[in-house]
C-alpha positions in Angstrom: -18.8 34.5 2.8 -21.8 34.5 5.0 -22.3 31.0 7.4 -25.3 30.1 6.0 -24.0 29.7 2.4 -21.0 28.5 3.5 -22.2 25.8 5.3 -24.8 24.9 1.7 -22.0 24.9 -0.1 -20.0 22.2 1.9 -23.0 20.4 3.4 -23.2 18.1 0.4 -19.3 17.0 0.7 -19.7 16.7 5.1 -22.6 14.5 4.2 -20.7 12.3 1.8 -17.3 12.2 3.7 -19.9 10.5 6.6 -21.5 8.5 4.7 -18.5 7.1 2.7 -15.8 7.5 5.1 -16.6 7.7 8.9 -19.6 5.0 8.9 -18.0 2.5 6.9 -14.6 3.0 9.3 -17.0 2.5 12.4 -18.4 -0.5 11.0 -14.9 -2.1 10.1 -13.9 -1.3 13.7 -16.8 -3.0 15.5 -16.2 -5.8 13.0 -13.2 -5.7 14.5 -14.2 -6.6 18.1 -15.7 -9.6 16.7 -14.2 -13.2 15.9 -15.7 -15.8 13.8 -18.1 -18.4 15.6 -16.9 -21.6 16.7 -18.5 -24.6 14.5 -20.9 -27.1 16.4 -19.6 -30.5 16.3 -21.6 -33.6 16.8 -20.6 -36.8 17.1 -22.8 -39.7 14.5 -22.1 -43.5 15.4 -22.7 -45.3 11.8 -23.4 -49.3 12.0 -23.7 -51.6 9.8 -25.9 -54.1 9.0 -23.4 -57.0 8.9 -20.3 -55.0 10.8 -19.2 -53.1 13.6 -20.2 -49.3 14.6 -18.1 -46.0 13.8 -18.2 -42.7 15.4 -17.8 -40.0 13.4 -17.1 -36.3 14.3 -18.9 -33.9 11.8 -20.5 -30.5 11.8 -23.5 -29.5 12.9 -24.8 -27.0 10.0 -28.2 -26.4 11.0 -26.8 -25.2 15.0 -23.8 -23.4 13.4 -25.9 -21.6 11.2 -28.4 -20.2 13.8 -25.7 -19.4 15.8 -24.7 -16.9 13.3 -28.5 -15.6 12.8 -28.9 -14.5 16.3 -25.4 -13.2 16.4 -24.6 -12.1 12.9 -21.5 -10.4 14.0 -19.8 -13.1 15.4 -18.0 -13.9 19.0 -17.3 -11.1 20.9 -13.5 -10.9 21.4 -12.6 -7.4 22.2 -9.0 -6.6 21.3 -8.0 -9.9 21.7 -7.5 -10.1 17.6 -5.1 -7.1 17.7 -2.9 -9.0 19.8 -3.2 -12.5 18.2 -0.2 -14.0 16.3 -1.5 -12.8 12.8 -1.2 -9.4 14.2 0.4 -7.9 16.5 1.5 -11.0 18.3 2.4 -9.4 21.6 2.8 -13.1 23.4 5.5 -13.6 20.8 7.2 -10.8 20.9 7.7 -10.6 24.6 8.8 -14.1 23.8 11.0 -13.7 21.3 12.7 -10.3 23.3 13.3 -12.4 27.0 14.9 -15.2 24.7 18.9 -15.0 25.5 19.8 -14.9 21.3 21.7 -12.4 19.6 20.2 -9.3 17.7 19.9 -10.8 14.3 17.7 -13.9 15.3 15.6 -11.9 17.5 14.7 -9.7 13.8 14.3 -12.8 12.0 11.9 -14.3 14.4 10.0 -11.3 14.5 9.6 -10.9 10.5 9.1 -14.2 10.6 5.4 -12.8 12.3 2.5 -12.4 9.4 2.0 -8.8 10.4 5.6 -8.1 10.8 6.7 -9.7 7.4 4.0 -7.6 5.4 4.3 -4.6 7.4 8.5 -4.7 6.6 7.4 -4.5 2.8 4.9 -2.3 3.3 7.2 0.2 5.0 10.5 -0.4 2.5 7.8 -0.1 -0.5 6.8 3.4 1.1 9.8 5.0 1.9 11.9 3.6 -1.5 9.2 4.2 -3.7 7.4 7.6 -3.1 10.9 10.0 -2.8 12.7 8.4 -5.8 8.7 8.4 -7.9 8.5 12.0 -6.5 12.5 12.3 -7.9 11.9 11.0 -11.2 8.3 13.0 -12.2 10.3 15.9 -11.2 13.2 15.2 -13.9 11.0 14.4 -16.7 8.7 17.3 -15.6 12.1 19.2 -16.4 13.0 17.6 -19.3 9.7 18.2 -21.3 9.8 22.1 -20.0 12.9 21.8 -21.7 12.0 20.1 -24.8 10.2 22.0 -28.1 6.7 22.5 -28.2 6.7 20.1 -31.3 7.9 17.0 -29.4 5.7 18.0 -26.3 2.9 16.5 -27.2 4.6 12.9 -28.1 6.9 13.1 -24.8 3.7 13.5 -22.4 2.1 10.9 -24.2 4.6 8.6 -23.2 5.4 9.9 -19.5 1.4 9.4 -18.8 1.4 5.8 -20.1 1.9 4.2 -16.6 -0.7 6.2 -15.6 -3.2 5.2 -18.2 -2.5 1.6 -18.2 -4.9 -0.5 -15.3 -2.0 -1.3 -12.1 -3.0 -4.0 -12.6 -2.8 -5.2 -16.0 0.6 -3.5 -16.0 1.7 -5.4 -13.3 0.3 -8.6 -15.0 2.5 -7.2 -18.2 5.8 -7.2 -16.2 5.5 -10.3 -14.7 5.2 -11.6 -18.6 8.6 -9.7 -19.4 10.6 -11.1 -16.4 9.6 -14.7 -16.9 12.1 -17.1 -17.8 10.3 -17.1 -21.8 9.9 -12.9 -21.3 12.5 -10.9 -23.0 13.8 -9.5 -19.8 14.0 -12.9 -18.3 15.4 -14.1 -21.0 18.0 -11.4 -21.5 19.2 -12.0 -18.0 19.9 -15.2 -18.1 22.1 -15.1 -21.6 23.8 -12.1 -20.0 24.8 -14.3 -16.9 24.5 -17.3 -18.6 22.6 -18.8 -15.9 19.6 -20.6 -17.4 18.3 -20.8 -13.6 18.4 -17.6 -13.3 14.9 -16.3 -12.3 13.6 -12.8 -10.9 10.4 -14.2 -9.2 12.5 -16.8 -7.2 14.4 -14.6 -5.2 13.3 -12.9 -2.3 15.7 -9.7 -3.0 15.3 -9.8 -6.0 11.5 -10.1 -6.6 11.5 -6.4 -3.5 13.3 -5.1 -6.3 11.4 -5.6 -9.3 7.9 -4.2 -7.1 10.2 -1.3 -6.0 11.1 -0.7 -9.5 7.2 -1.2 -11.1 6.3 0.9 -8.0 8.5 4.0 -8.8 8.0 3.4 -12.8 3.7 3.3 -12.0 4.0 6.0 -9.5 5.9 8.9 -11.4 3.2 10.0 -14.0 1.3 11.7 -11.2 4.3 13.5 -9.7 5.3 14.5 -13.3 1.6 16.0 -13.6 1.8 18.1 -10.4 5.0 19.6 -11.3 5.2 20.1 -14.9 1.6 22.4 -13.8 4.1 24.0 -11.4 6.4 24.5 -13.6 4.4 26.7 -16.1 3.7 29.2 -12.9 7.4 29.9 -11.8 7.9 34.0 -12.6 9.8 34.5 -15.5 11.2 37.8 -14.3 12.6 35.9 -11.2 14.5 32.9 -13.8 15.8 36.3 -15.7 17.0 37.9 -13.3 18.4 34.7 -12.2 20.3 34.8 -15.5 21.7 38.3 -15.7 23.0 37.5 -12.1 24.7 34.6 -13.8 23.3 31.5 -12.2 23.6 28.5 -13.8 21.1 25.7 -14.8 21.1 24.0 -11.4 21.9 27.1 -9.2 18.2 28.6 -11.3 16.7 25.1 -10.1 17.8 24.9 -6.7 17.1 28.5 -5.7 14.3 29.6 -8.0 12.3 26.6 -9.2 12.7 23.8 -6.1 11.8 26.5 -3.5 8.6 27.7 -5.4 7.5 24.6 -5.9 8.1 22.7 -2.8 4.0 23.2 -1.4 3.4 21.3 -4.7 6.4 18.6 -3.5 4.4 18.5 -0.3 1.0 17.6 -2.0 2.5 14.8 -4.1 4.8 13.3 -0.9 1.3 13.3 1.0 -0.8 11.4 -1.8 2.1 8.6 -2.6 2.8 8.4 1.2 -0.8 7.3 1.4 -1.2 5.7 -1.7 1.8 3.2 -1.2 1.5 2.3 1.9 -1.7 0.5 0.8 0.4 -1.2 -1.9 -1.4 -4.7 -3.4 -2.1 -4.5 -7.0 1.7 -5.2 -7.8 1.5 -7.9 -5.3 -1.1 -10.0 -6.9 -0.3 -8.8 -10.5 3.2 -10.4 -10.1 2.1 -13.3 -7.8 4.8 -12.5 -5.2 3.0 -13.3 -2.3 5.2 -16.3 -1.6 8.7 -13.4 -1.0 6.5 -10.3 -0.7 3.4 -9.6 1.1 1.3 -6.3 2.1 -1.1 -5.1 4.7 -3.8 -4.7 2.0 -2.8 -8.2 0.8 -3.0 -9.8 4.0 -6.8 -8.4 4.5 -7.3 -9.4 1.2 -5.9 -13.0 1.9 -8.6 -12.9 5.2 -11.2 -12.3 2.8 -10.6 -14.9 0.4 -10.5 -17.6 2.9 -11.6 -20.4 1.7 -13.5 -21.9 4.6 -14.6 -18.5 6.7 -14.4 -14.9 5.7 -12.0 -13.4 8.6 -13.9 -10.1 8.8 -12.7 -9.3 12.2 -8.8 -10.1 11.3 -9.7 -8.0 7.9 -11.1 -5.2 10.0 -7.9 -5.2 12.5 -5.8 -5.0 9.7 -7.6 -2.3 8.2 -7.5 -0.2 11.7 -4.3 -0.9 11.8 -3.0 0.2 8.4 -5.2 3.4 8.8 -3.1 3.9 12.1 -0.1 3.4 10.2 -1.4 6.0 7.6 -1.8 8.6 10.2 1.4 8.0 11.6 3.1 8.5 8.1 1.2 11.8 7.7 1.3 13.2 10.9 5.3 14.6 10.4 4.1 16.1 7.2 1.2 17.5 8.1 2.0 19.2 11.3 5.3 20.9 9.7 2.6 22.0 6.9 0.6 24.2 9.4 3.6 25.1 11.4 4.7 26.4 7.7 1.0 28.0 7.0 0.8 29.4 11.1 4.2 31.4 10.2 3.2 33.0 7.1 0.3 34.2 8.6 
């Protein structure tokens, strides 16, 4: 293909990929370098007539206000909000590391840290979620390949249902079932007879339930990927598979895993990044008393009710794209290590 048309032809998507992508991820990290500005506070003596005299400390919303005109963006603090206590809280940790305690305090200090405690979810959501979703679309991919072309239709319908219904108005569904009046809340507790017994008031418990909705939500779209797959695997190889005398799971293992382990690769890198940006579940269920998120904690800086934390948002945000690299990066390079050797 000629330069000239190639470069037409992907003009269009360079130009939207900067527009959409790059600019906005510059503006969130020069947000970043900002902090909030500091209210003006004036102090009003109120007499009177038949009394004494107050003072009064109140803020001054004219100055405050044209403070923020002439610097819309706010105080500049360099990196000094990557290094707060709502992030990485580097004070803290040294802190916490030179204090003379045993192993397990130490940890429990340092999840006890805003970042720390949504970035330990974050991470278990990631790495329990995406291999057992990837594990599970690649059974029922199986099973429907198996299945007659009668009952294909009906099957799919229902393996795609978590995929068709909103996160979060699935998520909202759930939390319905597990409450205490919810038929799985309610099941629980005449199994263990434990009237008490509640799903969303345990820490443990309520990471499980997420994990669970995560795996249950996140399955569909391997199932997709590799029932497509599936319908490309050579016949002649599965036959000659069979004549050779290979079982069901020796004709999976060595036949069907193999050629479809570029599409396993695909999937792992879309959930990878997909869950580690985890929130819908999070507010859906209201957990954000035993489980919070990165994307829930800029969330949480945007909602503030006094202030919008735009520079804490955008730290977060650098930071969870930092984390998304990091997740990719062991993928990725042993994918063009993989593409370099065949060529």
């Amino acid at each position: 293909m000629p330069h000239k048309t190639f470069l037409a032809f992907m003009l269009p998507s360079i130009l939207a990929m900067l527009l959409f992508i790059a600019l906005p991820i510059v503006s969130v990290a020069v947000q970043s370098l900002y902090v909030e500005h500091d209210k003006v506070l004036v102090t009003v003596e109120n007499c009177q007539p038949f009394g004494g005299c107050t003072t009064e400390t109140r803020v001054d919303t004219e100055a405050t206000e044209q403070i923020r005109q002439e610097q819309p963006l706010g105080k500049f603090n360099g990196l000094g909000t990557y290094f707060n206590r709502a992030h990485l809280a580097t004070a803290e940790i040294g802190t916490i590391l030179m204090s003379n305690t045993g192993l397990a305090d130490i940890v429990a200090r340092i999840y006890d840290l805003p970042f720390y405690r949504a970035l330990a979810f974050t991470l278990a959501y990631t790495f329990i979620v995406t291999p057992l979703a990837i594990l599970l679309g690649f059974v029922i991919a199986l099973t429907v390949n198996m299945v007659p072309a009668l009952l294909k239709g009906p099957v799919i319908f229902f393996s795609l249902l978590p995929m068709i219904i909103t996160p979060l108005v699935g998520s909202l569904i759930l939390f319905w079932m597990i409450n205490s009046e919810g038929i799985i809340g309610a099941t629980l507790q005449n199994i263990f007879n434990d009237p008490t017994l509640s799903l969303k008031a345990s820490p443990v418990l309520t990471w499980v339930t997420l994990f669970v909705y995560g795996i249950w939500t996140n399955a569909p779209f391997s199932f997709v990927v590799f029932y497509a797959g599936l319908q490309t695997v050579p016949g002649d190889t599965l036959e000659s598979a069979m004549i050779d005398g290979a079982s069901r799971w020796q004709r999976v293992r060595f036949v069907i895993i193999p050629h479809l382990m570029p599409l396993a690769t695909f999937v792992a890198l879309v959930q990878l990044m997909d869950n580690f940006r985890v929130f819908e579940p999070i507010v859906g269920f209201s957990a954000q008393a035993n489980a919070t998120s990165l994307s829930f904690a800029i969330f949480n800086d945007l909602r503030n009710q006094n202030s919008q934390l735009y520079g804490s948002a955008g730290a977060t945000s650098l930071l969870t794209i930092i984390g998304v690299v990091i997740l990719l990066m062991p993928v990725l390079i042993r994918t063009w290590r993989e593409t370099g050797a065949k060529s």
